[in-house]
N, CA, C and O of each residue as an XYZ file, in Angstrom:
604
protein
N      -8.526     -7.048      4.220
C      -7.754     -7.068      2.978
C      -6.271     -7.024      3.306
O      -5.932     -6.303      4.245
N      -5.222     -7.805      2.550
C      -4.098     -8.103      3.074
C      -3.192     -7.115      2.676
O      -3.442     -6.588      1.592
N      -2.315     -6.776      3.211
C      -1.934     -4.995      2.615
C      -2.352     -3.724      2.209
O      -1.900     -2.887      1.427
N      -3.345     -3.793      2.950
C      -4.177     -2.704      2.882
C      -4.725     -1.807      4.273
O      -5.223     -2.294      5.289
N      -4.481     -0.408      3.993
C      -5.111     -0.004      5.159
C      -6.560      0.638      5.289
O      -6.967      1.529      4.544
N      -7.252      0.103      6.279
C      -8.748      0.271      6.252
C      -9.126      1.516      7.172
O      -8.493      1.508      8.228
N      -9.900      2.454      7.041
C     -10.716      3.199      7.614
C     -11.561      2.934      7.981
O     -12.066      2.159      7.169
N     -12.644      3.163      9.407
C     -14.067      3.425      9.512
C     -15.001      4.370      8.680
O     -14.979      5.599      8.616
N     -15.961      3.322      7.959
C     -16.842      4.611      7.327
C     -17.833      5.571      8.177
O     -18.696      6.240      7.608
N     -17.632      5.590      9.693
C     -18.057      6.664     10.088
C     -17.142      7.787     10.357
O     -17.357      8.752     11.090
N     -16.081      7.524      9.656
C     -15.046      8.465     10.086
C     -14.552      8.941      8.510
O     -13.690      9.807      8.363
N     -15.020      8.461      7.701
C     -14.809      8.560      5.854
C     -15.156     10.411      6.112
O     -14.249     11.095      6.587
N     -16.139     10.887      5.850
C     -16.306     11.912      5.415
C     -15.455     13.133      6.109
O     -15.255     14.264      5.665
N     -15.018     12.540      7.339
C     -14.199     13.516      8.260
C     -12.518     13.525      7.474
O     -11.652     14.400      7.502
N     -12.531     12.302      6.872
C     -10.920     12.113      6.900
C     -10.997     12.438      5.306
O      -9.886     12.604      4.803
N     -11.890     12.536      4.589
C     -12.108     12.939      2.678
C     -12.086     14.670      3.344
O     -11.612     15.462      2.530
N     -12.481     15.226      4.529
C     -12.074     16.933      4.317
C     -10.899     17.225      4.909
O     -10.712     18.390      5.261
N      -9.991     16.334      5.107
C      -8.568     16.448      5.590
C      -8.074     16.547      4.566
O      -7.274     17.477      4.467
N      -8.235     15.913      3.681
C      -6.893     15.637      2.128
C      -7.480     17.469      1.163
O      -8.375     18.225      0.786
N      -6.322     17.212      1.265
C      -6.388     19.145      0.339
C      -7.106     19.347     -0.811
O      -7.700     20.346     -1.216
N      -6.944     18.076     -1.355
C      -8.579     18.489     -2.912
C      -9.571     18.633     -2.533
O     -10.414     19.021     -3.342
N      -9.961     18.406     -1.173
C     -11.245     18.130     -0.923
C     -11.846     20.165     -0.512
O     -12.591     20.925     -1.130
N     -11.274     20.281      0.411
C     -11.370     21.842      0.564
C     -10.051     22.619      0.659
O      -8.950     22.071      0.626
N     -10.248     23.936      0.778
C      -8.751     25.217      0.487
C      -8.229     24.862      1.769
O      -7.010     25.036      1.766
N      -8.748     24.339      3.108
C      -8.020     24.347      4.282
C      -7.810     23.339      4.701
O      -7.385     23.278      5.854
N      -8.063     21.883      3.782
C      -7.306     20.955      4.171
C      -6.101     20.731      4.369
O      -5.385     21.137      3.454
N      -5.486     20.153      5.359
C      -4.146     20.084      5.654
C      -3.210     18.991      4.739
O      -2.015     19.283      4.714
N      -3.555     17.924      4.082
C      -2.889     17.036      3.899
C      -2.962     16.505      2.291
O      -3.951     16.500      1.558
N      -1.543     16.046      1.984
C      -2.302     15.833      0.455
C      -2.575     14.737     -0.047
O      -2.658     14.603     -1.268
N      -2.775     13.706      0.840
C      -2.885     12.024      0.780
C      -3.833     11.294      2.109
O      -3.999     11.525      3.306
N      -4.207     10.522      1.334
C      -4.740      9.896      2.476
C      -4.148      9.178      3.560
O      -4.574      8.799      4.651
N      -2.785      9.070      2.822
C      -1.906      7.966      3.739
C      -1.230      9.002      4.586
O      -0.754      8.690      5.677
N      -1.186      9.974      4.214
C      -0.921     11.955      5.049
C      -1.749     11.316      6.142
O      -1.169     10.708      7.041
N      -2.968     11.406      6.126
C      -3.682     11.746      7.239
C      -4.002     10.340      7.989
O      -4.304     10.634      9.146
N      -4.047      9.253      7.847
C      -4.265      8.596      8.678
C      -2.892      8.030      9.236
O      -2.860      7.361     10.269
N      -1.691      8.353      8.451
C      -0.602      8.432      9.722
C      -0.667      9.429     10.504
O      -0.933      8.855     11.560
N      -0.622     10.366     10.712
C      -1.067     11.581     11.088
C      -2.106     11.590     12.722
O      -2.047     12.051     13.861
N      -2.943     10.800     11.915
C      -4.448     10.783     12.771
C      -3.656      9.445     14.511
O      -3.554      9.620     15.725
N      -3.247      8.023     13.342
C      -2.232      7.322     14.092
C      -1.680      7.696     15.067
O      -1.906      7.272     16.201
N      -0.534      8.907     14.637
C       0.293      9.403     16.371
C      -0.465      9.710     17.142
O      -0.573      9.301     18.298
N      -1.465     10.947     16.247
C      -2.291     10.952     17.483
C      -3.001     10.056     18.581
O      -3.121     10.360     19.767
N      -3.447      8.898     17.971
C      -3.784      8.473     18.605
C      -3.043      7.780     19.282
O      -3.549      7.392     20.335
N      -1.539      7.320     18.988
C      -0.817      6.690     19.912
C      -0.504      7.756     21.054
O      -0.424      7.341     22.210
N      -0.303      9.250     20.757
C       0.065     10.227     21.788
C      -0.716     10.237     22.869
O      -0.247     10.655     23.928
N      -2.169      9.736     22.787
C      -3.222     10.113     23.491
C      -3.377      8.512     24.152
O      -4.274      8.472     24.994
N      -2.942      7.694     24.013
C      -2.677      6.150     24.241
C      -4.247      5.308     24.090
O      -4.740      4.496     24.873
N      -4.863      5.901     22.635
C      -5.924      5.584     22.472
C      -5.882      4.395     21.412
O      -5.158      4.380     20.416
N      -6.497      3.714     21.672
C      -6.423      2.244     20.023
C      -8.252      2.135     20.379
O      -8.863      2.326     21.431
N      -8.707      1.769     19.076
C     -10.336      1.818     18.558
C     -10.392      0.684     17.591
O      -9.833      0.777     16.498
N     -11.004     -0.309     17.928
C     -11.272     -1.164     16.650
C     -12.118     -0.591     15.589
O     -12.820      0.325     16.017
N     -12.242     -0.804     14.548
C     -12.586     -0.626     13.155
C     -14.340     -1.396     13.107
O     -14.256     -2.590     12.820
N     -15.321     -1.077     13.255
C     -16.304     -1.678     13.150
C     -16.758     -2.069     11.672
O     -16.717     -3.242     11.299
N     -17.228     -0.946     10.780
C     -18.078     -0.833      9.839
C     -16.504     -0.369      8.790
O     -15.606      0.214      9.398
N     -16.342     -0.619      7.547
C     -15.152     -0.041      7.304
C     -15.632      0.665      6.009
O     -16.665      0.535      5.351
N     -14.712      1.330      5.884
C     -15.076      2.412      4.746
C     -15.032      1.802      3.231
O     -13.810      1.707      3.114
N     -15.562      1.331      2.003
C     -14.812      0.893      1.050
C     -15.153      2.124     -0.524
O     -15.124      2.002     -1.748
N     -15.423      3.125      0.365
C     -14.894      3.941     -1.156
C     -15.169      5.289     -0.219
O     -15.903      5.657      0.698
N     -13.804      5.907     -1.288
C     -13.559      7.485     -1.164
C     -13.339      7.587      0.532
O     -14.312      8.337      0.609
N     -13.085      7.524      1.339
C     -11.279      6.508      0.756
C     -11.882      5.104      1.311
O     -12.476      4.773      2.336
N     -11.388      4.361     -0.004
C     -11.430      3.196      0.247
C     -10.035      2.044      0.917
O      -8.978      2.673      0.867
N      -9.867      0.911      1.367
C      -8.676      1.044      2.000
C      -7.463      1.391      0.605
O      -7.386      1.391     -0.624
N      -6.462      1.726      2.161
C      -5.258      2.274      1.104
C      -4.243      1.088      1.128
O      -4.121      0.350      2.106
N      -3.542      0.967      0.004
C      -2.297     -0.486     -0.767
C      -1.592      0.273      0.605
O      -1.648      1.477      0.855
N      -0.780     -1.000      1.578
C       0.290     -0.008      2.301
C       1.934      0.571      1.745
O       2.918      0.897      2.408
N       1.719      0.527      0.324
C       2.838      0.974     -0.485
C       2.659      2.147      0.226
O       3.353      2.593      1.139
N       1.491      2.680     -0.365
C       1.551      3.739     -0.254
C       2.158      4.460      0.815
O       3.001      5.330      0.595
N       1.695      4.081      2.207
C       2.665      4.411      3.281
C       3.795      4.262      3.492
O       4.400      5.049      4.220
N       4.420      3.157      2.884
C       6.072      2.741      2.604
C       6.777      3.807      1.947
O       7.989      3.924      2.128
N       6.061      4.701      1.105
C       6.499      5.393     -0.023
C       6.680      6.896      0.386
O       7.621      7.618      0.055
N       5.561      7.249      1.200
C       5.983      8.222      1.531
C       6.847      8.320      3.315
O       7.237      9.182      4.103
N       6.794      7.209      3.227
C       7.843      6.646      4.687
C       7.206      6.666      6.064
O       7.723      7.408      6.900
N       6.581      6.240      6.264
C       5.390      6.042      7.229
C       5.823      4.425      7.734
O       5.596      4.140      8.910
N       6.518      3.261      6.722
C       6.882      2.417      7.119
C       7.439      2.072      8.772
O       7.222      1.013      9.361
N       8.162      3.195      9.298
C       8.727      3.695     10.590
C       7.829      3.213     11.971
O       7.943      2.469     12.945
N       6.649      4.372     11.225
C       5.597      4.990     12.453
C       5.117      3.409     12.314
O       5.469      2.726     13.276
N       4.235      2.574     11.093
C       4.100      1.646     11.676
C       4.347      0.814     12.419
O       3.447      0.347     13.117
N       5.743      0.323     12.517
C       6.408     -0.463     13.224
C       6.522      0.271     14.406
O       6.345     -0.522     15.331
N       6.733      1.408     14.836
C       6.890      1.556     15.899
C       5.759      1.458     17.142
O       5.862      1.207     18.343
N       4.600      1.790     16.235
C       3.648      1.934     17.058
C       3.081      0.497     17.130
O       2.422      0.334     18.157
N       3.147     -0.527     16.379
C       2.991     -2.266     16.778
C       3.884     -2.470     17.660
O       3.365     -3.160     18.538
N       5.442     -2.140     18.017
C       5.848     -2.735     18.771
C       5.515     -2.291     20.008
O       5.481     -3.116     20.921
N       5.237     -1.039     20.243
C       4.664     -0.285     21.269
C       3.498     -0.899     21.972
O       3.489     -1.163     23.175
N       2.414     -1.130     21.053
C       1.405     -1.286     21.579
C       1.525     -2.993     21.948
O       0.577     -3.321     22.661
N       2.241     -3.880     21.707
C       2.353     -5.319     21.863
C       3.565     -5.418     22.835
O       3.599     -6.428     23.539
N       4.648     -4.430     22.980
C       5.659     -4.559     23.424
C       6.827     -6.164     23.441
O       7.393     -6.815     24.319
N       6.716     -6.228     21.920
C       6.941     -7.813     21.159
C       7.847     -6.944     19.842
O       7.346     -6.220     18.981
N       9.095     -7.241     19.997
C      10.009     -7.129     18.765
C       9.761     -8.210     17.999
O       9.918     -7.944     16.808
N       9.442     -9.309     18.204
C       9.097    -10.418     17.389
C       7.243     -9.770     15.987
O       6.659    -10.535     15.219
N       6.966     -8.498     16.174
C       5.868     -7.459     15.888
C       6.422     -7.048     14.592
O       5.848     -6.590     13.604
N       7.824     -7.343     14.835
C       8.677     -6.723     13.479
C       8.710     -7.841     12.696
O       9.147     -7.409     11.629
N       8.516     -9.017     12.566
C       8.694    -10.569     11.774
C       8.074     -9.949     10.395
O       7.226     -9.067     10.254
N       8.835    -10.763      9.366
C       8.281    -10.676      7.914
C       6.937    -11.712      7.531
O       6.795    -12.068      6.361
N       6.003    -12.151      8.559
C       5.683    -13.024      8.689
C       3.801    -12.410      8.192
O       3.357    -11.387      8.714
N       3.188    -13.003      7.454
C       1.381    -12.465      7.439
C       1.453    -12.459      8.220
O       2.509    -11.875      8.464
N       0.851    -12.850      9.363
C       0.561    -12.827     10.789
C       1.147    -11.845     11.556
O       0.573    -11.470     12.578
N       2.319    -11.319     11.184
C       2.582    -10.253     12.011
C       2.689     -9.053     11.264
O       2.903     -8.120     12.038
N       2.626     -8.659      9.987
C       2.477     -7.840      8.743
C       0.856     -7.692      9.126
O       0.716     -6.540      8.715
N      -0.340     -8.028      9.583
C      -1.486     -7.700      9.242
C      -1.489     -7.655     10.744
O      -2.659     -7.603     11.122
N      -0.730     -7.653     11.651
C      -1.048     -6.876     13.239
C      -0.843     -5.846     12.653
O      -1.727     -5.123     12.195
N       0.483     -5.626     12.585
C       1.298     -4.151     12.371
C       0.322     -3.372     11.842
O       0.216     -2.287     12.413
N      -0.684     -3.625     10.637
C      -1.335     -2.695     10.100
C      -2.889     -2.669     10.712
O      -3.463     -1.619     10.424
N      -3.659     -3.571     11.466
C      -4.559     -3.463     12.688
C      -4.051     -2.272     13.868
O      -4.666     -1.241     14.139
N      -3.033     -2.638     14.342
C      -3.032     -1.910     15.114
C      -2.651     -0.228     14.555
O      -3.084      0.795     15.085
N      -1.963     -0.281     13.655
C      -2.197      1.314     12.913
C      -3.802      1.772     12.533
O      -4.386      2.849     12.407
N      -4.052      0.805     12.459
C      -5.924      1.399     11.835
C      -6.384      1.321     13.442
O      -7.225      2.179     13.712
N      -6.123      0.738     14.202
C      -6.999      0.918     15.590
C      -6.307      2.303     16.162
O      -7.280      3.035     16.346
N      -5.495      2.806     16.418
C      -4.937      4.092     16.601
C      -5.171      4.642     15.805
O      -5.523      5.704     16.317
N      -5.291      4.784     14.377
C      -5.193      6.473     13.220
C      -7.286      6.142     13.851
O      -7.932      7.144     14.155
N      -7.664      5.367     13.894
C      -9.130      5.173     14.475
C      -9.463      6.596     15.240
O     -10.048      7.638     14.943
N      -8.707      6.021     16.493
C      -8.978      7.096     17.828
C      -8.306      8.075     17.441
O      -8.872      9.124     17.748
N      -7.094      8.266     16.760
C      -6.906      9.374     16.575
C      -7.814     10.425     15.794
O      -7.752     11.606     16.135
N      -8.804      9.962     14.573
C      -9.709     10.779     14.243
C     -11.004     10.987     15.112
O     -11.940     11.623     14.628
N     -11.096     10.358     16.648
C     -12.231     10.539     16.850
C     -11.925     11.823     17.354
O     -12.702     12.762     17.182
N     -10.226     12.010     18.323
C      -9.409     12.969     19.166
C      -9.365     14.332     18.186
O      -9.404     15.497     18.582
N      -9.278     13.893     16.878
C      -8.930     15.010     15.805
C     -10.567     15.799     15.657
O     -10.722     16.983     15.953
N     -11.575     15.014     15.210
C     -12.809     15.540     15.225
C     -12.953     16.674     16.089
O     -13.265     17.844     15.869
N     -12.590     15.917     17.332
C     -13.164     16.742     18.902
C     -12.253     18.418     18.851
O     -12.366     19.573     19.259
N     -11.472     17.662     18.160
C     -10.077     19.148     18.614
C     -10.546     20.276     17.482
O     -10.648     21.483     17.704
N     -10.814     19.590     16.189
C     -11.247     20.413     15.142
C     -12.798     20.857     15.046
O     -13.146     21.727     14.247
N     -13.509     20.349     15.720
C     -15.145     21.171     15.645
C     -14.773     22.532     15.622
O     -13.899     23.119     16.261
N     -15.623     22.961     14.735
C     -16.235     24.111     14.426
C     -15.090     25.356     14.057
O     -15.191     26.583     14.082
N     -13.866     24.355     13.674
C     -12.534     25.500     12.696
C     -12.830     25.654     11.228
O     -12.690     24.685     10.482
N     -13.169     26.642     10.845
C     -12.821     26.980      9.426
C     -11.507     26.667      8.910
O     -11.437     26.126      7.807
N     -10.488     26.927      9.539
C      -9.248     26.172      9.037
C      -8.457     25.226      9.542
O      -7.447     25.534     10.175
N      -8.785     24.063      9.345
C      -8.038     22.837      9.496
C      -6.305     23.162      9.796
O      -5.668     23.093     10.847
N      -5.903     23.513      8.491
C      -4.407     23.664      8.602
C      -3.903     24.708      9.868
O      -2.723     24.595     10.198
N      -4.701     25.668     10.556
C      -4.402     26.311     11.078
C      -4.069     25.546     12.497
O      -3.019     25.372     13.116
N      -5.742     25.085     12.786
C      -6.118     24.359     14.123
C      -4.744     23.014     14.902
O      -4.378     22.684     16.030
N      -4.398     22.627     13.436
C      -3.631     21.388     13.573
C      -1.985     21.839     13.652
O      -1.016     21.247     14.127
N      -2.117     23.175     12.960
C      -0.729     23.733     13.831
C      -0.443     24.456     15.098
O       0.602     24.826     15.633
N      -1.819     24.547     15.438
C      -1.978     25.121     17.235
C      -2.073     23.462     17.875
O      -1.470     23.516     18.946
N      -2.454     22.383     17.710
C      -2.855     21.252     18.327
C      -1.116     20.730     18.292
O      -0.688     20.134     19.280
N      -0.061     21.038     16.939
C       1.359     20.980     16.882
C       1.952     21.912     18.113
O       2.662     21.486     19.025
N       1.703     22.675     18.017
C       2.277     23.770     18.896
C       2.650     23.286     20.209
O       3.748     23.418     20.751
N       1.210     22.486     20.839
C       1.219     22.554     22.096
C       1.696     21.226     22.393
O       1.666     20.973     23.597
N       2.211     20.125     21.508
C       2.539     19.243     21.934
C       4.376     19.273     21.681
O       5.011     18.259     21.970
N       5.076     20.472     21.150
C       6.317     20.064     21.676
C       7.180     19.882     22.852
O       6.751     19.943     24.005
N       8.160     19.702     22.601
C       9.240     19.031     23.880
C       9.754     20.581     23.702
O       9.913     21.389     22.787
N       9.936     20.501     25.284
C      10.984     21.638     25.583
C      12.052     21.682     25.195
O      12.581     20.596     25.434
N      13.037     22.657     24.475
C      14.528     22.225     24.459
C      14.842     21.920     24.945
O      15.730     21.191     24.503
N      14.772     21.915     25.841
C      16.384     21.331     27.057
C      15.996     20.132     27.337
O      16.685     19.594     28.204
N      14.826     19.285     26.766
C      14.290     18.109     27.474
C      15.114     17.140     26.327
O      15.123     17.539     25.163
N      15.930     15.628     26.741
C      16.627     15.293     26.137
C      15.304     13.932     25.766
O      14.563     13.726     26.727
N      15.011     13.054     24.474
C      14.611     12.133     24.338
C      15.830     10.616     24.918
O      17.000     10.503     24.553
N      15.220      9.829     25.690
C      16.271      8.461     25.643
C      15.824      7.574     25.409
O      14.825      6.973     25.804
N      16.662      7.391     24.620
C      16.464      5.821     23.630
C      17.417      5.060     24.488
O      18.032      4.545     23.553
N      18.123      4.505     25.749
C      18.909      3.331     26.074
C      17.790      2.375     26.432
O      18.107      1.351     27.038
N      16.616      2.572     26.153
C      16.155      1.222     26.834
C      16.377      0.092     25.546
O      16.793     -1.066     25.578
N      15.765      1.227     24.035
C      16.112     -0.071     23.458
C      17.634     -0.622     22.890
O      17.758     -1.491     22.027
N      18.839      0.137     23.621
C      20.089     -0.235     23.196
C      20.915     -1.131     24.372
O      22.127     -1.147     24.587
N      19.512     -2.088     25.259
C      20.218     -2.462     26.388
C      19.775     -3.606     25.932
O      20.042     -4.652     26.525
């Protein structure tokens, strides 16, 4: 579907107890929350998963407004150009508008398989996912550099 982001429906019922209506210790209050979310992860972990079987209800795919809206627009692009290492990834073009959002569904993919594994058997989601935060920051003193892409 063309602007739309798709889930695996073997991964539906995992990612419907992430969004906060669903239970008191869900972490997130959107779906487009959690499968950007699920995404870094999986880009952190340098995992991408194709989409076999796809989910089409509860959650069915999401309009990618929605991610535009709450500003996720970013993470997409970054993580297409990443994974293609092709600025031409950024084109206003279908063809490169429906990578950009493949390759976000093949990462937020692995990232829920990484999230599953990390979250078995927590009663609280929100908790678990701020110890799984915890351990992935940067040291202060560690500087990020961006000159590669200002060369």
């Amino acid at each position: 579907m063309k602007g739309r982001v798709r889930v695996a429906k073997d991964k539906a019922e995992f990612i419907r107890s992430l969004k906060s209506s669903e239970t008191a210790s869900s972490p997130f209050q959107t779906y487009a929350d959690v499968v950007a979310f699920a995404a870094v992860i999986g880009a952190k972990h340098k995992k991408r998963e194709p989409l076999e079987k796809i989910s089409l209800k509860e959650p069915d795919p999401i309009p990618q407004e929605q991610f535009f809206t709450r500003g996720y627009e970013s993470v997409i692009n970054l993580l297409a150009i990443t994974a293609t290492a092709n600025p031409k990834t950024l084109a206003s073009t279908e063809e490169y508008e429906n990578l950009r959002l493949r390759v976000f569904e093949e990462y937020a993919n692995a990232g829920f398989r990484i999230l599953k594994s990390e979250l078995f058997g927590a009663e609280d989601y929100t908790k678990q996912i701020l110890l799984i935060l915890s351990k992935t920051k940067l040291p202060q003193d560690e500087d990020i550099n961006l000159s590669m892409f200002f060369e």
